[in-house]
Every structure is written in C-alpha cells, then in structure tokens.
C-alpha positions, 0 to 999 in steps of 0.5 A: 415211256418213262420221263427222266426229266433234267436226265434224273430218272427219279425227277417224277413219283410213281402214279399212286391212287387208291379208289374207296367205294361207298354204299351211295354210289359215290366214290373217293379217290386218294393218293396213298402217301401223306402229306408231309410237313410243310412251311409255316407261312409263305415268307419262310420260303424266302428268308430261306433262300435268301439264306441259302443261295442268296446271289441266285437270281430270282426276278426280272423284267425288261426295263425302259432300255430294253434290258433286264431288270434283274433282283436276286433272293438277298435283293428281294429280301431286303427289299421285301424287309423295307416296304413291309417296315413302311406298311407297319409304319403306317398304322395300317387299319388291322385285317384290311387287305391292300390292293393291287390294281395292275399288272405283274411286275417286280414292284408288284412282287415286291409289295406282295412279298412284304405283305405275306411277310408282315402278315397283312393280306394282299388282293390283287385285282384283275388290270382288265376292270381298268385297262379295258373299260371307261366304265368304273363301275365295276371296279368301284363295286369291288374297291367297296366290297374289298375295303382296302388299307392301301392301294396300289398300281402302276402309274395314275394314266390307267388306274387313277380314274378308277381310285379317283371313282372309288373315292376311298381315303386310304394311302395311294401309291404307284411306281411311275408318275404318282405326281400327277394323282394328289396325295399319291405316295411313289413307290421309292417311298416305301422303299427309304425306310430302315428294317427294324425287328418289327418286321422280324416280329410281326413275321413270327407272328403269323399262324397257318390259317391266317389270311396270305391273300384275297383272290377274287373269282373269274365272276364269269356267272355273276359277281366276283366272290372274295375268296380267301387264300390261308398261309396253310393253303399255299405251303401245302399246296406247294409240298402236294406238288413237290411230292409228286414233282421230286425234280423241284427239290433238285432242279429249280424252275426258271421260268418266263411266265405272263400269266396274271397274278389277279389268278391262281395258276400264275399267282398260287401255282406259278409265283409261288412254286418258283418261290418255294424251290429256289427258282427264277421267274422272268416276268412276261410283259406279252401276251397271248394277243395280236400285237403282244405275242411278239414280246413273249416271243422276243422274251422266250429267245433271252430267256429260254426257261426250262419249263413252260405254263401257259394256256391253250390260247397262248399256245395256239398263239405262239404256235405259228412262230414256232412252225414257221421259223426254227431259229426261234424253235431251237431257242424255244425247246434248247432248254425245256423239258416240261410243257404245262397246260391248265386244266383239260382244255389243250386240243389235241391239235395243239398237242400235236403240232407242239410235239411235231415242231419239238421232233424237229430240233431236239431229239429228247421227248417233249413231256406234256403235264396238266393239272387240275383246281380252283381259286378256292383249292391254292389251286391244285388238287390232282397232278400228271406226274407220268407221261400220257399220249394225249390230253384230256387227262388231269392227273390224280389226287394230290398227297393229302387231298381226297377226290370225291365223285357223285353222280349228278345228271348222268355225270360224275361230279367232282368235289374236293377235301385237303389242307390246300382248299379254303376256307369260305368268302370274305365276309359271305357265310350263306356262300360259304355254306352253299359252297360245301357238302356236308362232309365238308368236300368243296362243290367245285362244280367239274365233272370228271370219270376214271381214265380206266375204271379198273387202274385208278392210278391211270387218273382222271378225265375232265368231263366239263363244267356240271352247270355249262352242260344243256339239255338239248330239245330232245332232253339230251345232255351235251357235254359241252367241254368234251365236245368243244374240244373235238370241235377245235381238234376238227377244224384245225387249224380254222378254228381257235375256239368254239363256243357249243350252242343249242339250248333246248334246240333239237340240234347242236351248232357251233360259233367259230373263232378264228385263228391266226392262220385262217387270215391266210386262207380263202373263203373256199378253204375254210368253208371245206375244213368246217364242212370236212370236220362236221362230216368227221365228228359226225363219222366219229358217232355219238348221237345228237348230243355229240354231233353238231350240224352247223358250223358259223365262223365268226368275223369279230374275235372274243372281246375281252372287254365285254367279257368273253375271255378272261385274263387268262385266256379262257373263253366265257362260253355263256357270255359269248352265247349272250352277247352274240345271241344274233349270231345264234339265231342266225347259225339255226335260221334258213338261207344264211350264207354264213353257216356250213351244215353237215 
C-alpha cells in the first residue's frame, strides 16, 4: 500500500538500507543517502520562522478561563529575546545550566527557548521528583549533582519544599505565587526587560558542539546520568528525519501533545520537530491517567492535530473514548493522517482496535509509524517511513547514521554512530568511556534483527532490552519485550501491561495490570481471557522461553511514585518485580486463588 499523506504522494522517501557484513559476524546497516546540511544551533530555527511566517501560531495552552493561551512565532520570539537578555543580565555563573523543576507549559518554553539562544544550557527535570514524593531527597541529589545557575517552576505550592531542601543560593523564580518563596523572582520579571544586541551576540556566539541542554536518563537501574545534548545533535537529528519525512518541509505538524519535556521524545523529538518546520504545538495538560485522560480528550476535540504521538498507555487510555463514542472519534481522526507510537512497544491490540474505530468514520487509511532512540541519540536513529501491517518493526537507519549488530547471548545487540549521538555525561568520564565500543558506536543496550534478512530496507525488529532478558532455571533466554508484547495482544482487553517474571524459576508467569474495561467485567470473565490467552500462546509454540504458564492480575495499579512507570508511561519492569516480590512469590506458590495456570 502507498501512503500519500496530506494527498502528497511524494510526502515519504523510498525504504533505502544498505547491509555491509564484517568478518567478525557483525554487521552494520546504513541509509545510502548523506546527511545534508543542517542548522547551526537550535535558535535558528526560530528567528526563521519568526521571519517567514511570523503571525503562524506556534504555542498554546488552556488558561485559567478555559480558553487558549495562544503566542505566535514573532510572539515567541520576542518574548524568547527578553527573558534571555534578563539571563544575561544576571551574570549568570558560565557553563551552569538552569533548571526546569516542572511540567510543560509556554512559560516553560519560553525559558527553554531564550536559553538555546543565548547559549546557556537548560536541564529540565522530571515534576515526578516533586509532585509525587514528600521525600526530597532525590531531587536535592540532583539539584547537587546539576548545580544550577537558576531555578525555575511553576509556583512554590509543589516545587518549593524541594528548592527549600536543596538550599542552593542561586535566583529562584516561578510563574504564579513567586511571594510566598523569600527571595523568588516572578516570572513577569524577566520578561520587563528591553533586548539589546547582546542577545544578537551571544546568538552568534554559539558553535555546534556546544551544549543546547542537559537530559537526565530514566534512572530506572540505578542514578539518573547527565546526558549531554549538543546544538549539533538536535539540528541534525531533526534534518535525519526531515529527509526521510519530506511532508514536513510542506505540510507542518500541529500538534496536541502531553509528552514530558524532562524526556527526549516530547522534548528532542516532539518540541523541536514542530520548531524546525514551522508547526504548531498545543500543549496537553492531561494525561494517560484516570481522572486526566478527560482533559486530553476535551483538548483532542478543539484541537484536532493532524498528527499524533504518544505512547502505548496513552493510546489504550484513550482507546475507550474513541470506541464508545464517535463524536469524539470523527473529531479525533477529522484531520490525522499519522499515529506515532515510541519504540516497538504498541500491542498489536492496540494497533487494531485504533484502525477498527479509524474504518469506521473516514474512509482514508490510518498510517502507523515508529521510531526508534535514546536520550543520549537527540533521540532517533531509525524511522518507519513506509507503511508496515503491523507493529513490531522500527524502521531503518536514519541518513547519516550507521547501525551496528553483534551477537550478544543468542541476540543481536544494537549499538549506533551518527551526527545526532552524544557526546558523553556531564562531568562522568569512567561512564562516558564505558558508554562506547572502541569503534566509537553507543552501547544502547537494545537488541534488534532484520525484518527479512534478504531485503534490509524492510527494517529492523526490536528484540527487547539485552540486560531486561533472564535465563530461566533451565539456562533459557527469555525474551522479555517480545513476550510482553504477546501477553497484552492475548489478554486483550484484560490486560494494560505485563510485567514477565521467572528469574532462574523453571517456568514463566505473568503479573497483570488491568485495564480500564476490566472494571466492567466479572471475575468469571477475566479469569477466561487469562486462562484462553495462556492456552493461545501456549497454541502459538515456542518452548519454555515463550510460553508462560501462570497468569496474576494484580488489584493496585503501577505506582508512579514507587517507581514503576515513568513520566512517559512506560513500565519498569525490574522495579515492579522489586517491589512486588510477594506478588512473585505467591504467582509460583500452590493453592492461591489468584493465579490462573494453562
């Protein structure tokens, strides 16, 4: 099928890979085409648009009334021009990043903006440290480890006991409230300033390696790492993409989108993909969560974006709205020619229920596409920039960038090379070393094989994490991610994740957690989709590294707070096996009614 998206047959490249065997078993992929040039700095994409089309809209959020808060590019800029003259002004210490404590929101990008474009880098931290925790110790670990010039966030209510614990002498401000924290500066403030030619300067100023911003990984294993994000990851990044994605140059994105800038895909990926071309991004103050998946939906209906990211939790959260009323469906699929879903992670489930409700109010296919990427890669290192039946595939290499697989424990490790990786850790030479092969490729830590080995081009399939696979008793590998997948697919529409256990056990079992339909269903009626998807992966083949026999469903959802989702709605497996480990040890004990066996 060929997907002429925006009615422009020419919207996607062709699938181009070229395979180059080596004599150690290894082998890399590449795109053929080079990358071409790309801008300077990040602010350039800016003082572009606010050149060219400056009345387009560019950001908005809902205000206190309900209504939009709506700012064009010539807005932005100028805006953007006065907050980074008051940095200056400051005197800020050289080469210390300021700090974002909370949630997306224009103020939010407005600082982020006038940061790039002055040159001083920007760390935006995860508002989970703060909002979900009284404990500040976390988030003092990292103000200490970051050493911020500047501090800022929304309003002191949530994110001043945690300044407060860090007792950092730095300038404070936030947008609402900044009286009742001594000392705070309010965000007006730095917005009462004139631009002068110092912003100009310090803008031409600014070399592609220098440091756009600070990202801190997940810390799922352990201590967040500072990764550093160069100017000249994320302009080539974006130029990757737009070679493979030519509609952007034509057909800008606009864009609803909740995703956290404290990670790369809302941030790197998202943010800056509408920046570079000239979109529009209406910013999502819902989430993928009961009680806020109503605002994403009330959002979704004014908005109407012609393009959608999100994750597999946000789509099985919203999943019910649009099969149960198609009011809101028409809205939703009015104007959408692209569903995005990060990594390899949608079940196929999913996958199909988005494309039954889609047939059933518009006529035009429904093009899924994927990626695949890391904080530390400005995040995409392949793209699916052709249609694929079904998900587990996530794309090819990106122009520029050279994909490397080597066997590793009856899998094929990926590690990456191109313009968009990083550098290394702030301040962390022994990680940054540890953090690469000796050809220079990044030690992602996936695993990945050829769609079909014979046609490259077709892409890759993800293969799960290296290090989240166990060896069962017997000394089998599971496979964690695959099998995961086929579990959610099986129990559907039971089940809206599944943690994989069985850690030198002889067999695998399965903790599930519910999803929202599963509220309305007996106990009769779930304990027959567990027992009927067992008996259908069991069906399926595969051996014991494949075919669970044990299925939990868990009554307590994941606990963001205890960390077992993350910001971006992905599930920590090894922190749910963590702090569950009773759950685990009564799914393989005898006699409990809880658990349904094949």
């Amino acid at each position: 099928m060929t997907i002429a998206l925006f009615g422009d047959p020419s919207a996607l490249a062709p699938a181009l890979t070229q395979r180059v065997a080596r004599s150690d078993g290894s082998f890399v992929l590449r795109h053929p085409e080079p990358l071409r040039s790309h801008a300077r700095c990040v602010g350039e994409w800016l003082e572009q648009w606010a050149a060219r089309t400056p009345a387009a809209p560019f950001l908005a959020e809902r205000d206190a009334a309900g209504g939009w808060r709506r700012l064009s590019y010539a807005q932005v800029r100028e805006q953007a021009g006065r907050i980074g003259q008051a940095l200056l002004d400051m005197q800020l210490p050289a080469g210390k990043p300021v700090v974002v404590l909370s949630d997306n929101s224009v103020d939010h990008a407005l600082l982020a903006l006038a940061c790039q474009h002055i040159g001083r880098p920007l760390c935006t931290v995860s508002s989970a440290y703060c909002r979900l925790t009284k404990d500040t110790g976390k988030i003092r670990g990292i103000l200490e480890t970051l050493d911020p010039a500047l501090v800022y966030a929304a309003e002191p209510g949530v994110y001043g006991a945690a300044i407060r614990a860090w007792g950092g002498q730095t300038p404070v401000v936030f947008s609402d409230h900044a009286g009742q924290f001594e000392g705070a500066l309010r965000f007006e403030q730095l917005l009462d300033v004139r631009e002068t030619s110092a912003v100009q300067r310090a803008f031409e100023a600014i070399r592609p390696d220098d440091t756009a911003k600070l990202l801190l990984t997940s810390g799922s294993t352990g201590t967040p790492k500072v990764a550093i994000n160069t100017h000249r990851m994320l302009t080539a990044n974006q130029q990757q993409m737009k070679q493979v994605w030519p509609f952007l140059e034509h057909h800008p994105l606009h864009l609803l989108d909740w995703l956290p800038w404290s990670h790369t895909f809302g941030a790197n990926h998202n943010f800056n993909m509408v920046l570079a071309h000239g979109g529009s991004l209406a910013i999502d103050e819902g989430r993928p969560a009961p009680g806020l998946i109503d605002k994403t939906v009330r959002n979704l209906r004014d908005v109407k974006p012609n393009f959608y990211f999100n994750v597999p939790r946000g789509f099985d959260m919203l999943l019910p709205f649009l099969e149960n009323d198609e009011g809101f469906a028409r809205d939703f699929f009015e104007r959408l020619e692209g569903v995005f879903y990060a990594g390899a992670a949608l079940p196929q489930s999913s996958w199909e229920r988005l494309e039954a409700v889609a047939r059933r109010v518009r006529e035009r296919p429904l093009w899924f596409t994927s990626s695949w990427g890391a904080t530390e890669t400005a995040p995409a290192n392949t793209s699916v920039h052709w249609h694929i039946q079904r998900a587990g595939c996530i794309g090819a290499p990106l122009p520029g960038v050279e994909l490397k697989f080597v066997p590793n424990g009856g899998k094929l490790e990926m590690r990456v090379k191109g313009p968009n990786v990083f550098p290394g850790y702030r301040n962390a030479p022994e990680l940054t070393a540890k953090a690469f092969d000796d050809e220079g490729f990044y030690l992602i830590g996936d695993a990945g094989r050829l769609v079909d080995a014979a046609r490259p081009e077709l892409g890759v399939a993800f293969d799960g994490r290296v290090a989240e696979d166990f060896k069962l008793g017997s000394g089998t590998w599971v496979s964690v991610g695959t099998l995961r997948l086929r579990a959610i697919s099986a129990f559907s529409p039971l089940a809206a994740d599944v943690v994989v256990a069985g850690h030198d056990r002889e067999e695998i079992g399965l903790l599930v957690f519910p999803s929202p339909q599963a509220a309305g269903m007996s106990a009769e009626q779930k304990t027959a989709v567990l027992r009927e998807g067992l008996a259908a992966m069991r069906a399926g083949g595969g051996g014991s590294s494949q075919v669970p026999t044990r299925a939990m469903l868990l009554a307590e959802p994941p606990n963001a707070d205890a960390g077992e989702i993350t910001d971006k709605g992905y599930l920590n497996q090894r922190r749910v096996l963590e702090r569950r480990a009773a759950d685990v040890t009564a799914l393989y004990a005898d006699g409990d009614a809880r658990v349904v066996r094949a």
